[in-house]
N, C-alpha and C positions, 0 to 999 in steps of 0.2 A: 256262671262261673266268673268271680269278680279276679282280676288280677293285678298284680304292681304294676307302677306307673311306668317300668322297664321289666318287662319281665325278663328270665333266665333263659334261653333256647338251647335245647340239648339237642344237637341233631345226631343221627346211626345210622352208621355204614358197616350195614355185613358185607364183608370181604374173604372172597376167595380165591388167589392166582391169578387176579389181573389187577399187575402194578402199573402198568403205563394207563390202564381205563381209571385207576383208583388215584393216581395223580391228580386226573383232570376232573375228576370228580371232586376232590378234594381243594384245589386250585377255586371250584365256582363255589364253593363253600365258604371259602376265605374272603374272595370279593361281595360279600355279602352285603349292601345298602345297612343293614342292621343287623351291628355284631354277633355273631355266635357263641354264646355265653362257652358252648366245650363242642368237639366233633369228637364222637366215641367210635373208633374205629375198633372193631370186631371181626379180628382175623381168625377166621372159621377152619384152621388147619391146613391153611396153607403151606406151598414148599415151594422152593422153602420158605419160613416165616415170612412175615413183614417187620422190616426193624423201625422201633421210635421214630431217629432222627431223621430217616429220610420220610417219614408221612410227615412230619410237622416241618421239613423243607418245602413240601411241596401245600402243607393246609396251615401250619404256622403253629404259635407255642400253644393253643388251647386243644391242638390234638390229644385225647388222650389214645393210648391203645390196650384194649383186651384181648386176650389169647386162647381159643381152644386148638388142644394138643391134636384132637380126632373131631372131623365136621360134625358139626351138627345141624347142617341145612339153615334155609336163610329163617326161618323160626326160632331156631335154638337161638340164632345170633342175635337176632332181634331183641329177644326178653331178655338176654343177656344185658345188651345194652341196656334197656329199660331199666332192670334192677339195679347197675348202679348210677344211672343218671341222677345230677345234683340240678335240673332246671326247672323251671315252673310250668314250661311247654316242654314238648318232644315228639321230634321230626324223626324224618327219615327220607335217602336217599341212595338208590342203589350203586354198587360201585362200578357200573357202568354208563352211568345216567348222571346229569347234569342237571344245577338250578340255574334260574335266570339271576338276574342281580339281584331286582328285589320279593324273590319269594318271600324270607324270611321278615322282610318289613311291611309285606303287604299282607301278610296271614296273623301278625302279632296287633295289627291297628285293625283286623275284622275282629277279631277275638275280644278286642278292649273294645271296640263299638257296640258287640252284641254278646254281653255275656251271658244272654240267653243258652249260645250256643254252647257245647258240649263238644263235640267234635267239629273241624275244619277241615274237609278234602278238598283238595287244588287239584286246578284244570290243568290238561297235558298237553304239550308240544312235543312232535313227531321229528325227529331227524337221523340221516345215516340212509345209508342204503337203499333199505326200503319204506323210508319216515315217509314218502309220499302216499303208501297206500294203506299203511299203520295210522296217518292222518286221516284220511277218508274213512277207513272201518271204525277209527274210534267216536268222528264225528257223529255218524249212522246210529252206534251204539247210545253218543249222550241224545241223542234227540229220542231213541224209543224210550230210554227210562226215565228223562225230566217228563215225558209225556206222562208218562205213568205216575211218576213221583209226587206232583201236584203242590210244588214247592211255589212259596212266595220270595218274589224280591222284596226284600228289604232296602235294597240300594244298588247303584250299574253295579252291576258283577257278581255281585251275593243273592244267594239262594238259602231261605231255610227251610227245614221242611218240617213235618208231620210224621204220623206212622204209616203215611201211604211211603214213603222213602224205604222201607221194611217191605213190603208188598213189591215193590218194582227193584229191589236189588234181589231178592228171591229167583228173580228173573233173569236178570243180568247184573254182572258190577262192570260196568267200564275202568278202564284205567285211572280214571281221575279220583276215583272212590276208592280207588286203592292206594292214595297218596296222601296223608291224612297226618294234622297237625291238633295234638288234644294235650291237658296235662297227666301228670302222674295218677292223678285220683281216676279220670275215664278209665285208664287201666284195669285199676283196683275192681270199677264197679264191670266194664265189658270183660277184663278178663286179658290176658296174654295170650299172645300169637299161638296157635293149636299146634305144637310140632307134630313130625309126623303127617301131616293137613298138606296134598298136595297144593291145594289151593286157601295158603295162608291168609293171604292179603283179602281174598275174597270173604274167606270165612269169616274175619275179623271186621270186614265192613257191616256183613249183614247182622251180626250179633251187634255192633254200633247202632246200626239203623234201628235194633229192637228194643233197646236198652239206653239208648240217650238221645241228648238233641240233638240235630246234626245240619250242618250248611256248607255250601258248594261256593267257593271261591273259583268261575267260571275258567277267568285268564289265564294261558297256557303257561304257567306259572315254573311247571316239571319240566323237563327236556328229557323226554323219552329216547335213548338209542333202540334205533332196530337196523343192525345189520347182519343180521339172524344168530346173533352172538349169542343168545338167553338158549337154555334150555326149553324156557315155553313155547317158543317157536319152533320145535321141532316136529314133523307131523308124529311122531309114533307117542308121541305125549298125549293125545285126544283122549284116548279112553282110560288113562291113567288121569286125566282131568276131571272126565265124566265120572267117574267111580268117587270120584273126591268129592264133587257136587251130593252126588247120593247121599255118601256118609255124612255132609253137613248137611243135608236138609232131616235124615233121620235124626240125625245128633238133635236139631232141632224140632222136631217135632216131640220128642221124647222131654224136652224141657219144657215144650207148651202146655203137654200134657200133666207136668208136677205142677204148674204155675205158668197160666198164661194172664199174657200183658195185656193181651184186652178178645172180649168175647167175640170165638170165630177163627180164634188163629189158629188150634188144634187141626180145623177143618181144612182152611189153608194150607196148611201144611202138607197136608196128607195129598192135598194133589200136586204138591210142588217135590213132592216123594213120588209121587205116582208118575209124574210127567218128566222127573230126572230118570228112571229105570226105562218108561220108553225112549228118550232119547237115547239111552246107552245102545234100547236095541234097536236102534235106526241105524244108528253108527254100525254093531254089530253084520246087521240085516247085508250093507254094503260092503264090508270087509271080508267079506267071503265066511263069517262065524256064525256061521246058521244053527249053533246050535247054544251057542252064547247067545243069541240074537231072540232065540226062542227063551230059553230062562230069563233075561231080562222083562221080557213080553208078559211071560207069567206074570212074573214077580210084579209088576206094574199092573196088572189086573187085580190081583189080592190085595195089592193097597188099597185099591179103589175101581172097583170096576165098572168098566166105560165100554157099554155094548157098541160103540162105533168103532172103537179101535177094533176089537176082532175082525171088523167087515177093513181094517185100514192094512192090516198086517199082513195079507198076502201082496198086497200090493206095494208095501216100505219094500220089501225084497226086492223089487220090481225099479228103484226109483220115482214111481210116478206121484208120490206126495209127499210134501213135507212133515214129522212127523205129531206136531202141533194137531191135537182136532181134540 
């Protein structure tokens, strides 16, 4: 992807009822090392509103803002933005979450170095509350999937990969793969945030990984808040997660199966279908929904049936394995 000598940055903020988070948000957008061609704030039905004047006191005159009357989750707001963004790139940054000074000048000089790439997800930093131990889980998380990934450096920091990047977000997307700088056209060809998709940001990485090029700009470049302010962090979210994992790896399996991108991935699939319904019934097995736990169980046999697990299953109820095998 060849781009101007200054490209345009569009960056979006879905926004919902937090104006003193969406200042400061707004505020580290402003101090940006490399101008922000527009910040498209997307106020997702808030109450009340968000007016003009005070987002661009606090992010200056290139805020624009768009309005839905009734939410429509951070998906709806996203593509929103997207469809009317005028930049050549386009960011994103949540409206409780912070950039460093220079995210925007160090994601825009990877981009013109390797226009190989296709997609750019930046690295995260953890802060607030519980940033200490949101840091330790997320590190954990990028070391199993670059393990998996099998990405080259191309330079300190930068990572591109292959279609093994596809293979190991199947598995996991850490947060940094959820922070993703591409232009207008990636869109066009991966496709818009899945409304509806409890787990947007995830779903949209691994249809990236499947469908373009894609590189890891390592530097905790995000400033993650975790002070259990997100809705994802709440525990009764799990199996509304897990069910969401499901639907996107059948959504995907079912595309492999019209047209797959390279020979084997149908197969792949069908166990990353198979090994999302057993986890549901692990989680189940422990929640006391033994009988949810058991339809899950099924239904993860008939996609693929794995004569160990039946010998694994009285004992997930049990605790005594995890439910990997």
């Amino acid at each position: 992807m060849t781009l101007p000598a200054s490209p345009r940055v569009s960056m979006i903020i879905a926004a919902h009822n937090r104006p003193q988070m969406l200042a400061e948000t707004l505020a580290s957008v402003r101090q940006q090392s490399y101008p922000v061609f527009e910040t498209i704030v997307v106020d997702d039905g808030s109450t009340p509103p968000f007016e003009l004047a005070a987002l661009q006191a606090a992010g200056g005159p290139q805020v624009r803002l768009e309005r839905h009357d009734q939410p429509k989750r951070t998906a709806g707001a996203k593509n929103r933005g997207i469809e009317v963004a005028r930049g050549d790139l386009i960011s994103f940054v949540d409206d409780d979450d912070l950039l460093a000074p220079t995210y925007v000048e160090k994601a825009v000089a990877a981009m013109q170095r390797h226009p190989e790439m296709d997609v750019l997800f930046v690295g995260v930093s953890w802060f607030g509350r519980r940033g200490p131990q949101g840091e330790i889980a997320y590190q954990e998380a990028m070391a199993k999937t670059l393990l998996e990934a099998h990405g080259r450096t191309a330079e300190p920091g930068l990572v591109l990969f292959g279609k093994d990047i596809y293979r190991a977000l199947l598995k996991s997307v850490p947060m940094a793969f959820q922070r993703t700088v591409c232009s207008p056209e990636v869109f066009r060809r991966v496709g818009l945030y899945r409304e509806g998709c409890a787990l947007q940001d995830c779903d949209w990485a691994i249809r990236a990984g499947r469908l373009a090029r894609c590189g890891l700009l390592s530097e905790g470049l995000y400033l993650q808040r975790d002070d259990g302010q997100g809705s994802a962090s709440q525990p009764d979210q799990l199996e509304r997660h897990l069910r969401s994992r499901i639907d996107i790896n059948e959504r995907l399996l079912e595309d492999a199966r019209r047209q797959p991108v390279w020979d084997g991935e149908a197969a792949l699939l069908r166990r990353s279908v198979a090994d999302s319904w057993f986890d549901l019934a692990y989680h189940c097995a422990h929640a006391g929904k033994v009988r949810k736990g058991v339809e899950a169980l099924l239904t993860s046999q008939r996609v693929l049936h794995l004569p160990k697990r039946w010998k694994l299953a009285a004992r997930i109820a049990l605790g005594a394995v995890h439910p990997k095998a």
